[in-house]
PDB file with one MODEL, atoms N, CA, C and O in Angstrom:
MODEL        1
ATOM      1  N   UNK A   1     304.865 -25.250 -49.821  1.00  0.00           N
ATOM      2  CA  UNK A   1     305.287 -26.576 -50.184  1.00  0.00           C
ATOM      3  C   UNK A   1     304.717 -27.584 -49.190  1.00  0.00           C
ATOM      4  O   UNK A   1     304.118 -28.623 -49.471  1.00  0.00           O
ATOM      5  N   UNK A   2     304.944 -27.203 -48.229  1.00  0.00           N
ATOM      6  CA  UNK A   2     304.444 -27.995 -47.065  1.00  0.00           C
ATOM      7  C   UNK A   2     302.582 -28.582 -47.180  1.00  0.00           C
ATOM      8  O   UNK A   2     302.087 -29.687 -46.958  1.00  0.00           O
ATOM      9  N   UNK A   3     302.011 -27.374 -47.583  1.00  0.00           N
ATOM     10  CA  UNK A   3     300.819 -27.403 -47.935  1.00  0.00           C
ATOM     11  C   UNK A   3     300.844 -28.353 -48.941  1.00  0.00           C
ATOM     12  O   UNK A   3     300.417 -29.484 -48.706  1.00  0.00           O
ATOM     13  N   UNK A   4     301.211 -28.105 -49.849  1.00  0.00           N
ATOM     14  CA  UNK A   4     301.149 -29.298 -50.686  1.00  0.00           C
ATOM     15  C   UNK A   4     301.306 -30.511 -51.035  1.00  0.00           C
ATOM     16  O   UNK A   4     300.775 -31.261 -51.854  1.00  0.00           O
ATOM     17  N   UNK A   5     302.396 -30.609 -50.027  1.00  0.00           N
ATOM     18  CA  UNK A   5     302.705 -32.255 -49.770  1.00  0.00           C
ATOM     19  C   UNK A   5     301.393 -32.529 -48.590  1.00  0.00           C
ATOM     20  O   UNK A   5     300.646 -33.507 -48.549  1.00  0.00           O
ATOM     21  N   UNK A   6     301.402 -31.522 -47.825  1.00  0.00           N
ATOM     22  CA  UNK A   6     299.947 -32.530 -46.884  1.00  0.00           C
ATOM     23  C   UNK A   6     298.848 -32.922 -47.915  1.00  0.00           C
ATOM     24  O   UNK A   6     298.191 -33.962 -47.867  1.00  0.00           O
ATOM     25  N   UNK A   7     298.707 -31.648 -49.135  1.00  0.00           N
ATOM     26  CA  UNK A   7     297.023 -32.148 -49.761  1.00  0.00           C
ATOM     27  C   UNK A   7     297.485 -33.206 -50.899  1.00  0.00           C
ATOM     28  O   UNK A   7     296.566 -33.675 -51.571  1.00  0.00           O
ATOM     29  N   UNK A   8     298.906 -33.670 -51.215  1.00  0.00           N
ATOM     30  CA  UNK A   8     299.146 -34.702 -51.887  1.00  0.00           C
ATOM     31  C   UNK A   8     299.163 -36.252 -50.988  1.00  0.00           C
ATOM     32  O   UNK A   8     299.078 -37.363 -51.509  1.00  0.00           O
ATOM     33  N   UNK A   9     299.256 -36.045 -49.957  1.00  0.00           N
ATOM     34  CA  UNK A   9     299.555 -36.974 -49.263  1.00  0.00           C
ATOM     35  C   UNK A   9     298.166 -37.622 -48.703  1.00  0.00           C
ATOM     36  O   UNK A   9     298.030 -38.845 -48.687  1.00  0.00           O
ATOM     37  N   UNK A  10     297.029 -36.645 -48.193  1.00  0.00           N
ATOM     38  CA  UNK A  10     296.086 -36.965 -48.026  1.00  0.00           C
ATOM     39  C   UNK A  10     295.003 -37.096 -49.241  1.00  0.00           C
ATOM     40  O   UNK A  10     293.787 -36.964 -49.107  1.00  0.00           O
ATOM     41  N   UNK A  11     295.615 -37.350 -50.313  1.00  0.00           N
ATOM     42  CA  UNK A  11     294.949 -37.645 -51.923  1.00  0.00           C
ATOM     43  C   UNK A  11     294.074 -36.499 -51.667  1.00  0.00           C
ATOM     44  O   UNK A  11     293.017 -36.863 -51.152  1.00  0.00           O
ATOM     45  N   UNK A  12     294.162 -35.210 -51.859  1.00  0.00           N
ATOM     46  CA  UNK A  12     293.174 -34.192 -51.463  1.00  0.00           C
ATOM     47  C   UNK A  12     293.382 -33.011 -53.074  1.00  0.00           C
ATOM     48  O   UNK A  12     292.676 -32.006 -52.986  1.00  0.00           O
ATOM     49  N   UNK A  13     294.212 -33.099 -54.350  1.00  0.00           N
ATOM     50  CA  UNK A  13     294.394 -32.942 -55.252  1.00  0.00           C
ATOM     51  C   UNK A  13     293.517 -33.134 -56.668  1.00  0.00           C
ATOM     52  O   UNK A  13     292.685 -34.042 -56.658  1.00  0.00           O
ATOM     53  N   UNK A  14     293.575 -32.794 -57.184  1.00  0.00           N
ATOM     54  CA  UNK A  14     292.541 -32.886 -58.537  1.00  0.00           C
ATOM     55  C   UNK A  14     293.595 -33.398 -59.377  1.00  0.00           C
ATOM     56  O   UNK A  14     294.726 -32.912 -59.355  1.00  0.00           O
ATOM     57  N   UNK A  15     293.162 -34.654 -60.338  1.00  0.00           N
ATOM     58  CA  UNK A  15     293.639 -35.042 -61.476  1.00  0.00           C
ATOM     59  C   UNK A  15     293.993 -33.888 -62.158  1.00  0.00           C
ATOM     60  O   UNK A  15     293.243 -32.915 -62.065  1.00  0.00           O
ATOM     61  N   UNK A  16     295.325 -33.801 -63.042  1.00  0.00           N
ATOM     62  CA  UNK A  16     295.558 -32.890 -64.137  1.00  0.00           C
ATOM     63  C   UNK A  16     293.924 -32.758 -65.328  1.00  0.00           C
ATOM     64  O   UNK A  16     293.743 -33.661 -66.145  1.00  0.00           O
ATOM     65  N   UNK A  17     293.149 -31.847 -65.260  1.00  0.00           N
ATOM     66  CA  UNK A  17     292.311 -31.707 -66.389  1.00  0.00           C
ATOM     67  C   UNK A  17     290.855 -31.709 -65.979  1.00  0.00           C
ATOM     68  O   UNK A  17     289.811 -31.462 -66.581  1.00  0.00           O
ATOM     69  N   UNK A  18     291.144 -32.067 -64.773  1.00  0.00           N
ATOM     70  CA  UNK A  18     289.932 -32.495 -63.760  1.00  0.00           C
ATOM     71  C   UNK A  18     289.448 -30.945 -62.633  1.00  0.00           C
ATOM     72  O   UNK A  18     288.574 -30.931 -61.766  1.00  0.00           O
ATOM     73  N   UNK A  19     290.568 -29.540 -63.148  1.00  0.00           N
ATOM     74  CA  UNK A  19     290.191 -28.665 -62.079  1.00  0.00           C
ATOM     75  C   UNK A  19     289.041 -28.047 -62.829  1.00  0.00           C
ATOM     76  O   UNK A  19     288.838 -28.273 -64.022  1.00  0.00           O
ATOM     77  N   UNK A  20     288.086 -27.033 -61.875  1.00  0.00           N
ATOM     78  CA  UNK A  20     287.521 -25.954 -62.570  1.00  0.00           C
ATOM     79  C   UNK A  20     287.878 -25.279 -64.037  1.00  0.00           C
ATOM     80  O   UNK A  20     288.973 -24.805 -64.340  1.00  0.00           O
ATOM     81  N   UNK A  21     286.717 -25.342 -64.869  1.00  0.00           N
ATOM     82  CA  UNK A  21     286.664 -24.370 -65.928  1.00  0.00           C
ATOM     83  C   UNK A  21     286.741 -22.307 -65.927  1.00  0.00           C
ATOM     84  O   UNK A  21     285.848 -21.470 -65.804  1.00  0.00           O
ATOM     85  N   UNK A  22     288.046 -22.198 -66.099  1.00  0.00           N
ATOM     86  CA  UNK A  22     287.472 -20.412 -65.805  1.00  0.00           C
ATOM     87  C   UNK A  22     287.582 -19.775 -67.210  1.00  0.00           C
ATOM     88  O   UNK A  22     288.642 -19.770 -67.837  1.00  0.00           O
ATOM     89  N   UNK A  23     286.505 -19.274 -67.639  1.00  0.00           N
ATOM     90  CA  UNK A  23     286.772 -18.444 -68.889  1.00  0.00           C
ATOM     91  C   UNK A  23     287.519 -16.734 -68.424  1.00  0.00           C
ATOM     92  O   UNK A  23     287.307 -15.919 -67.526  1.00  0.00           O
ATOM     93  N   UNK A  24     288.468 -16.823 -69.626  1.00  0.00           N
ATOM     94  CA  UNK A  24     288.590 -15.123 -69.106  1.00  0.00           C
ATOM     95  C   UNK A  24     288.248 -14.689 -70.132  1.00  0.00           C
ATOM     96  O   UNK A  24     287.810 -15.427 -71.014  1.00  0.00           O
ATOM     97  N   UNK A  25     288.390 -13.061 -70.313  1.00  0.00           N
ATOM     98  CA  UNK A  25     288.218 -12.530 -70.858  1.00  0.00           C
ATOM     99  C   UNK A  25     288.720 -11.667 -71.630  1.00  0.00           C
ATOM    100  O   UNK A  25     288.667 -10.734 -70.830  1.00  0.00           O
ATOM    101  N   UNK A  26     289.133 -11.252 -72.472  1.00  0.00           N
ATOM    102  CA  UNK A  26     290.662 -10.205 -72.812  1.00  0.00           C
ATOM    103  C   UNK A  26     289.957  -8.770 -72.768  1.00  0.00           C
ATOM    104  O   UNK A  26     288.740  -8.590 -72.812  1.00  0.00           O
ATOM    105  N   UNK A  27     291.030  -7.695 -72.665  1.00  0.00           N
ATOM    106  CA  UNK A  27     290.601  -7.067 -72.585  1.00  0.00           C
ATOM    107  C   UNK A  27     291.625  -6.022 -74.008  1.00  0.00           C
ATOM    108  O   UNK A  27     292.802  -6.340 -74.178  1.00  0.00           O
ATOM    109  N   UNK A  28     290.953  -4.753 -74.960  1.00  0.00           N
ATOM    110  CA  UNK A  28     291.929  -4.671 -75.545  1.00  0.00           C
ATOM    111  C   UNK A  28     292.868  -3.701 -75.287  1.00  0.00           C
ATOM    112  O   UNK A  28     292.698  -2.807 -74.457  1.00  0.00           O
ATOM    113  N   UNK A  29     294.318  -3.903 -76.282  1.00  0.00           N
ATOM    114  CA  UNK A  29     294.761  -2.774 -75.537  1.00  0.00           C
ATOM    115  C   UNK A  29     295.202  -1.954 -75.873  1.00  0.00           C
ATOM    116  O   UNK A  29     295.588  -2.048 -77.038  1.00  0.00           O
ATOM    117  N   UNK A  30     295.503  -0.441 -75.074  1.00  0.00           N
ATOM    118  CA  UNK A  30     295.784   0.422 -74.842  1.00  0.00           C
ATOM    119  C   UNK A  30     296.259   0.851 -75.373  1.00  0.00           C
ATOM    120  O   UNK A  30     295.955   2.026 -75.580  1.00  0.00           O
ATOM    121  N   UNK A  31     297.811   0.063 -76.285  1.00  0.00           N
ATOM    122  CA  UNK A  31     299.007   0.369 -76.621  1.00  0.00           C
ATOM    123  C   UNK A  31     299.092   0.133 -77.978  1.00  0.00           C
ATOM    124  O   UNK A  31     298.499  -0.873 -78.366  1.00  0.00           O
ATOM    125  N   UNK A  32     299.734   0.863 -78.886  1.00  0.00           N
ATOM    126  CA  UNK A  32     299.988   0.577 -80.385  1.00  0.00           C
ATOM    127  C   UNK A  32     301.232  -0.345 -79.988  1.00  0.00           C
ATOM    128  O   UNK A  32     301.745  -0.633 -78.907  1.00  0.00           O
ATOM    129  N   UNK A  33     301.613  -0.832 -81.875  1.00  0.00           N
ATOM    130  CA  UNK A  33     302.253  -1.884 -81.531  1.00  0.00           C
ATOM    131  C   UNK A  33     303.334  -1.313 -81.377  1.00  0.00           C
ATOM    132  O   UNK A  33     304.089  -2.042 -80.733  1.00  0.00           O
ATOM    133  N   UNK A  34     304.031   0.137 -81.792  1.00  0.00           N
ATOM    134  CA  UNK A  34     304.818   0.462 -82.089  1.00  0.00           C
ATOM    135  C   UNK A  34     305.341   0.686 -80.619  1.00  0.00           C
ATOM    136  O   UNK A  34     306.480   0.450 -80.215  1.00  0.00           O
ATOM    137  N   UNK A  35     304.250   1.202 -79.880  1.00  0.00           N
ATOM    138  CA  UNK A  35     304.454   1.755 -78.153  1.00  0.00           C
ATOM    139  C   UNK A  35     305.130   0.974 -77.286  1.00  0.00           C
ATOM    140  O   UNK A  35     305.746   1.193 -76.244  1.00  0.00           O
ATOM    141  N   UNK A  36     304.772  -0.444 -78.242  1.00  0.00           N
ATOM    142  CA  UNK A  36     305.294  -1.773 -76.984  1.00  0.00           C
ATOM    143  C   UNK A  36     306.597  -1.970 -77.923  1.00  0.00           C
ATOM    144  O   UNK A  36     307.270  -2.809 -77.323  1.00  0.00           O
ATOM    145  N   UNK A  37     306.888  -1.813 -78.430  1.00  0.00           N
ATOM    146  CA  UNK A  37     308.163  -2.037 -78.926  1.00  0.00           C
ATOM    147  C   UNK A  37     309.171  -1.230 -78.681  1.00  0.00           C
ATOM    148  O   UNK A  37     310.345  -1.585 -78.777  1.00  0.00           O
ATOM    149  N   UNK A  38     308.669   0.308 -78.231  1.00  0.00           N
ATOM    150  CA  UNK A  38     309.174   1.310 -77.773  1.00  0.00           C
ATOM    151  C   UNK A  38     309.778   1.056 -76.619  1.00  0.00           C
ATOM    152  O   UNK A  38     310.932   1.271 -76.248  1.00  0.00           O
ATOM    153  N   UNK A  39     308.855   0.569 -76.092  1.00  0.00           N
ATOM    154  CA  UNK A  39     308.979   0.315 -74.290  1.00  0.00           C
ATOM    155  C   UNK A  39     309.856  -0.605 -74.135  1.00  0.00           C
ATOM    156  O   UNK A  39     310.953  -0.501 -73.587  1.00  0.00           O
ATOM    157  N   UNK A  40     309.378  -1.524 -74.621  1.00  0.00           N
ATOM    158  CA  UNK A  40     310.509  -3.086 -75.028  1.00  0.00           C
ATOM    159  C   UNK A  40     311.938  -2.826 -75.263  1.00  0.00           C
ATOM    160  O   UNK A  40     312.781  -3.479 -74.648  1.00  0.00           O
ATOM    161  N   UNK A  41     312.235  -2.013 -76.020  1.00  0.00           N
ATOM    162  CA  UNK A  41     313.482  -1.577 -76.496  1.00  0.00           C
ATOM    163  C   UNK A  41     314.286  -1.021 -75.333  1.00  0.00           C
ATOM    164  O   UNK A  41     315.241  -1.482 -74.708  1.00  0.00           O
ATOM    165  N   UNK A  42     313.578   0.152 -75.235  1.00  0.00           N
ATOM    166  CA  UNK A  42     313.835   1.028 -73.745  1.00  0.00           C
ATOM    167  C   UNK A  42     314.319   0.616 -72.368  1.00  0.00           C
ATOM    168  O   UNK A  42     315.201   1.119 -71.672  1.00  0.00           O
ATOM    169  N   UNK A  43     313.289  -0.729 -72.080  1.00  0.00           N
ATOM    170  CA  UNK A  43     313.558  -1.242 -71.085  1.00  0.00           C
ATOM    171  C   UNK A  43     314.828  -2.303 -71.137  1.00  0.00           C
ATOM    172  O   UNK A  43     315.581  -2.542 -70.192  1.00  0.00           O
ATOM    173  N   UNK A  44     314.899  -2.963 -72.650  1.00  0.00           N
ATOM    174  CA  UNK A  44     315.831  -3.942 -72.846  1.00  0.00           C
ATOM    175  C   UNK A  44     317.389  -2.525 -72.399  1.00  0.00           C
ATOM    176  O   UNK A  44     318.006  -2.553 -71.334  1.00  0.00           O
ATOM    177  N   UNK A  45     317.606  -1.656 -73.346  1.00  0.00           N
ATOM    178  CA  UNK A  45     318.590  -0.823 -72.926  1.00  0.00           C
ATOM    179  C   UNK A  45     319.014  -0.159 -71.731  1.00  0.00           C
ATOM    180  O   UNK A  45     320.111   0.352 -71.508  1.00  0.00           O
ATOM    181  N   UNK A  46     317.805  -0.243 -70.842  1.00  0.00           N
ATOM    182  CA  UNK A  46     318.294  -0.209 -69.255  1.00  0.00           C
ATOM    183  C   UNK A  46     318.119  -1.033 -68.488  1.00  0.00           C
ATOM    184  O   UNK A  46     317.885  -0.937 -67.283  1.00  0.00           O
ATOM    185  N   UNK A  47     318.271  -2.388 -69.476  1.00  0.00           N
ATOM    186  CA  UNK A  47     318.281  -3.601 -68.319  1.00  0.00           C
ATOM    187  C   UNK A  47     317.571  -4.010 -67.695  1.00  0.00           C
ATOM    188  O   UNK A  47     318.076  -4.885 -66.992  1.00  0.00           O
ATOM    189  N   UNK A  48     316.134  -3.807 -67.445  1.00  0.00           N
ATOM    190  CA  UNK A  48     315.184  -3.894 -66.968  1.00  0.00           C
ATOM    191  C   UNK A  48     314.229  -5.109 -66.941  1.00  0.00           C
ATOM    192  O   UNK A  48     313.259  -5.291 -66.206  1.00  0.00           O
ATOM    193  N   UNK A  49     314.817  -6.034 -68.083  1.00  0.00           N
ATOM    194  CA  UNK A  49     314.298  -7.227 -68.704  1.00  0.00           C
ATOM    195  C   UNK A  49     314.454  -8.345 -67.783  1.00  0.00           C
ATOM    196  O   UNK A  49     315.669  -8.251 -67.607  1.00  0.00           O
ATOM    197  N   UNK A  50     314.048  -9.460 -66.980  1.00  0.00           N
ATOM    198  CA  UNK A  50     314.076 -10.840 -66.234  1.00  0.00           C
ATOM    199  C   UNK A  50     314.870 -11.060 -67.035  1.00  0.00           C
ATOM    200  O   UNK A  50     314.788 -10.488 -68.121  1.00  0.00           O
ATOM    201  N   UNK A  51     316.456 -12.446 -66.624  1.00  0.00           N
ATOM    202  CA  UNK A  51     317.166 -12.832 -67.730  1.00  0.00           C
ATOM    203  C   UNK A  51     316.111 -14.318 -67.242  1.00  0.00           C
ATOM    204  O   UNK A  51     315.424 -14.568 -66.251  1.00  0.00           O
ATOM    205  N   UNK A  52     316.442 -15.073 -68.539  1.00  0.00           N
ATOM    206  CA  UNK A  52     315.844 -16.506 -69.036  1.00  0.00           C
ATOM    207  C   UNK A  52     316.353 -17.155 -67.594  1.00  0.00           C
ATOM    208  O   UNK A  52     317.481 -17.165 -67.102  1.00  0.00           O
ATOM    209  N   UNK A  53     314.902 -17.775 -67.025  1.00  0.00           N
ATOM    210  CA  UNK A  53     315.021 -18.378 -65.593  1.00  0.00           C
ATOM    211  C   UNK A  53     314.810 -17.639 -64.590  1.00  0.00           C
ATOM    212  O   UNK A  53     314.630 -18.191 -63.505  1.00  0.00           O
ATOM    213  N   UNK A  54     314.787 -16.636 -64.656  1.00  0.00           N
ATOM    214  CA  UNK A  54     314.355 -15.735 -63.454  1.00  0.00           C
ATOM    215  C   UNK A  54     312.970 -15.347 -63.166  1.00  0.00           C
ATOM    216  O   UNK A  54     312.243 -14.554 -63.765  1.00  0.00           O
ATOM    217  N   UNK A  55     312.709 -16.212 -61.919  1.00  0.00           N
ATOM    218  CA  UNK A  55     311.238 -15.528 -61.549  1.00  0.00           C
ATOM    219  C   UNK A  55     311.251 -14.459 -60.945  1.00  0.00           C
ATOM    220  O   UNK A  55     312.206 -14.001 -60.318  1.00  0.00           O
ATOM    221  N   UNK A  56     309.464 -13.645 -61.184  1.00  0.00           N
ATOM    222  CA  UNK A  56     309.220 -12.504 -59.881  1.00  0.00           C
ATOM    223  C   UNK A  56     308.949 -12.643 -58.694  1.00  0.00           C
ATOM    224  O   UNK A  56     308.828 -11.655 -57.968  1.00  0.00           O
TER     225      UNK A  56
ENDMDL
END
């Protein structure tokens, strides 16, 4: 935070829209859909899920 108020303070910030372009790339995946729903389920039943608002 601190950092950031110095590079706001010393106008040292990029306009919103004004940063670097990064393309990514996807990659595909792994998992059927059924697998992630599996997991999803699984994990929802042992609680395992972030509740709404919780960061990592």
């Amino acid at each position: 935070m601190a950092e950031y108020l110095s590079a706001k303070k010393a106008g040292a910030l990029l306009p919103i829209g004004e940063g670097q372009m990064v393309q990514l790339e996807s990659a595909p995946s792994t998992l059927t859909r059924e697998a992630v729903k599996t997991e999803y389920q699984a994990a929802k039943k042992a609680g395992n899920l972030p509740q709404i608002g919780e960061h990592a």
